[in-house]
C-alpha positions as CSV (number, residue, x, y, z in Angstrom):
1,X,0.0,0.0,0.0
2,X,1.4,3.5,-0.4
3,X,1.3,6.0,1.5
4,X,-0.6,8.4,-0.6
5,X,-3.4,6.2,-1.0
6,X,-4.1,6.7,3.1
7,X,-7.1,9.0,3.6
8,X,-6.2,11.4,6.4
9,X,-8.9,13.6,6.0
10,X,-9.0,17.1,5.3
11,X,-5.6,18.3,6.1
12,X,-4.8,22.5,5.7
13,X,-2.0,22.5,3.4
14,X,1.8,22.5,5.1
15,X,0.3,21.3,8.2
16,X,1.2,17.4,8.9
17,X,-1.0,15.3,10.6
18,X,-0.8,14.3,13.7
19,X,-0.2,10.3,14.7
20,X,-2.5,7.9,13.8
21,X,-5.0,6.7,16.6
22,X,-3.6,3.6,18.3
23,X,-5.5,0.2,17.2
24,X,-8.4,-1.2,19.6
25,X,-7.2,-4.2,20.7
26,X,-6.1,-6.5,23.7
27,X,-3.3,-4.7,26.1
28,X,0.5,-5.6,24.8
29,X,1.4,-8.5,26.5
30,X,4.5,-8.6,28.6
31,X,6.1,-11.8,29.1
32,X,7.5,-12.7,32.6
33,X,10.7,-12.6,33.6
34,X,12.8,-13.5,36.4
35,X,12.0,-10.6,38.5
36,X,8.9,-8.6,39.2
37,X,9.0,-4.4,38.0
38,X,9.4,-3.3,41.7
39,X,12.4,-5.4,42.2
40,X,14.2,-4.4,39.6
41,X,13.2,-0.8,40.1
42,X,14.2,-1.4,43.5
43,X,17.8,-3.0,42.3
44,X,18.4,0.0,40.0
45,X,17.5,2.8,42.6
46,X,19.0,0.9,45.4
47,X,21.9,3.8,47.4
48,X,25.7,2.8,46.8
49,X,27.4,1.2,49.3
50,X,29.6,4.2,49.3
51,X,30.6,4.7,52.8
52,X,30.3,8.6,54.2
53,X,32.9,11.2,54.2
54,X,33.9,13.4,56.7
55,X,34.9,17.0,55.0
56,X,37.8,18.7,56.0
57,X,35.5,21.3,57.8
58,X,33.8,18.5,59.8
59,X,37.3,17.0,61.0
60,X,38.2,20.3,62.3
61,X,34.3,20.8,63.9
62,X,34.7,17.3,65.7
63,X,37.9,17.8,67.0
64,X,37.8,21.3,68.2
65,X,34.3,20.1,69.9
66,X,35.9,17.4,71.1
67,X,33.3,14.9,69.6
68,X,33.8,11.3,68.8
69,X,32.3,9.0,67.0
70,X,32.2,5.4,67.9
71,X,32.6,2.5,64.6
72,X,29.3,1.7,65.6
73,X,27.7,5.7,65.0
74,X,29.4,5.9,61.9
75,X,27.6,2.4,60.4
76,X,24.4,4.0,61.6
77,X,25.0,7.3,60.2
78,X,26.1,4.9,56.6
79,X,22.7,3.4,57.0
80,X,20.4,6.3,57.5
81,X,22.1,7.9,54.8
82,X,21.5,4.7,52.4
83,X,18.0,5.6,53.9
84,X,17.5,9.0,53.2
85,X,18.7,8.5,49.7
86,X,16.3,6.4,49.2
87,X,13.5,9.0,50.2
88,X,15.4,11.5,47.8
89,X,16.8,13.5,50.2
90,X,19.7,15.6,49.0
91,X,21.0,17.2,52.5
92,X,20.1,16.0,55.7
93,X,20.3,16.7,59.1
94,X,22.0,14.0,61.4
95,X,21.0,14.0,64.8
96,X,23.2,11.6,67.0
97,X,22.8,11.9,70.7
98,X,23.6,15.2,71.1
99,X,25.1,15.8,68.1
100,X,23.9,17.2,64.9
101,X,25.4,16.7,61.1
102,X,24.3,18.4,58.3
103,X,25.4,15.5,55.4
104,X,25.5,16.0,51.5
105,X,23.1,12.6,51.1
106,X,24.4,13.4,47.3
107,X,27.2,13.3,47.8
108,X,27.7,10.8,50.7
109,X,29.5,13.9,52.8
110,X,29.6,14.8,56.6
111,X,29.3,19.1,56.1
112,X,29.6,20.0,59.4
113,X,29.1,18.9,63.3
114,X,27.6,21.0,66.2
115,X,27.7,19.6,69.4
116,X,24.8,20.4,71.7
117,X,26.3,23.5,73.5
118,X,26.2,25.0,69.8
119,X,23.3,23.7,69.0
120,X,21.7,26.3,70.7
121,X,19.9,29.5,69.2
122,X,21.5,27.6,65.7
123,X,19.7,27.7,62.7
124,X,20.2,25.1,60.0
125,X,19.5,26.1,56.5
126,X,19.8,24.2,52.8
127,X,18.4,21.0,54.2
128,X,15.5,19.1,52.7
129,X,15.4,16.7,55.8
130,X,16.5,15.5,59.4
131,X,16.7,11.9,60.4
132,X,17.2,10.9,64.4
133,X,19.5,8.6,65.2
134,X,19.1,6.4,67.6
């Protein structure tokens, strides 16, 4: 069949016509696979395994504050990170007993640490959530 011999109606000329209506029909069928949609969806969104940074700025705010952080806080602070990432959080606030960390969730950085005798009359600004540690 050519082209040309397709009725497309009354079409103003230098104008092309829009798509053809889709056929009525049964739905496409998919066939199965080895994994559901929300698994794979799951696999490909799933956080890296990336373990957090500490800035140089941090550093220099934990030790001047004299704030330490056990093996044990930091895998916590990896897996609310891996958490928040998932939630599409960007930059976080990380509060860990009494100390809190504002963490790039992008990219997988501890900012800054205020310990709780700073924390006070402190504002914390360009974050898009807060997570408790417990």
């Amino acid at each position: 069949m050519d082209p040309k011999d397709i009725n497309l109606g009354p079409v103003a000329p230098g104008i092309l016509p829009g798509p053809l209506p889709r056929p009525q029909g049964r739905p496409v069928d998919i066939p199965p696979s080895s994994q559901d949609f929300r698994s794979q969806l799951e696999r490909a969104s799933a956080p890296t395994a990336e373990p957090l940074k500490f800035s140089n700025h941090a550093l220099q705010r934990l030790q001047s504050r004299n704030i330490t952080l056990s093996g044990d806080d930091v895998t916590r602070m990896n897996a609310m990170a891996d958490k928040a990432a998932a939630k599409g959080a960007k930059q976080s606030l990380f509060m860990l007993r009494d100390v809190a960390m504002v963490v790039s969730i992008t990219n997988r950085t501890v900012i800054t640490a205020v310990d709780q005798d700073s924390m006070k009359e402190n504002v914390f600004t360009n974050i898009d959530s807060a997570a408790v540690i417990g």
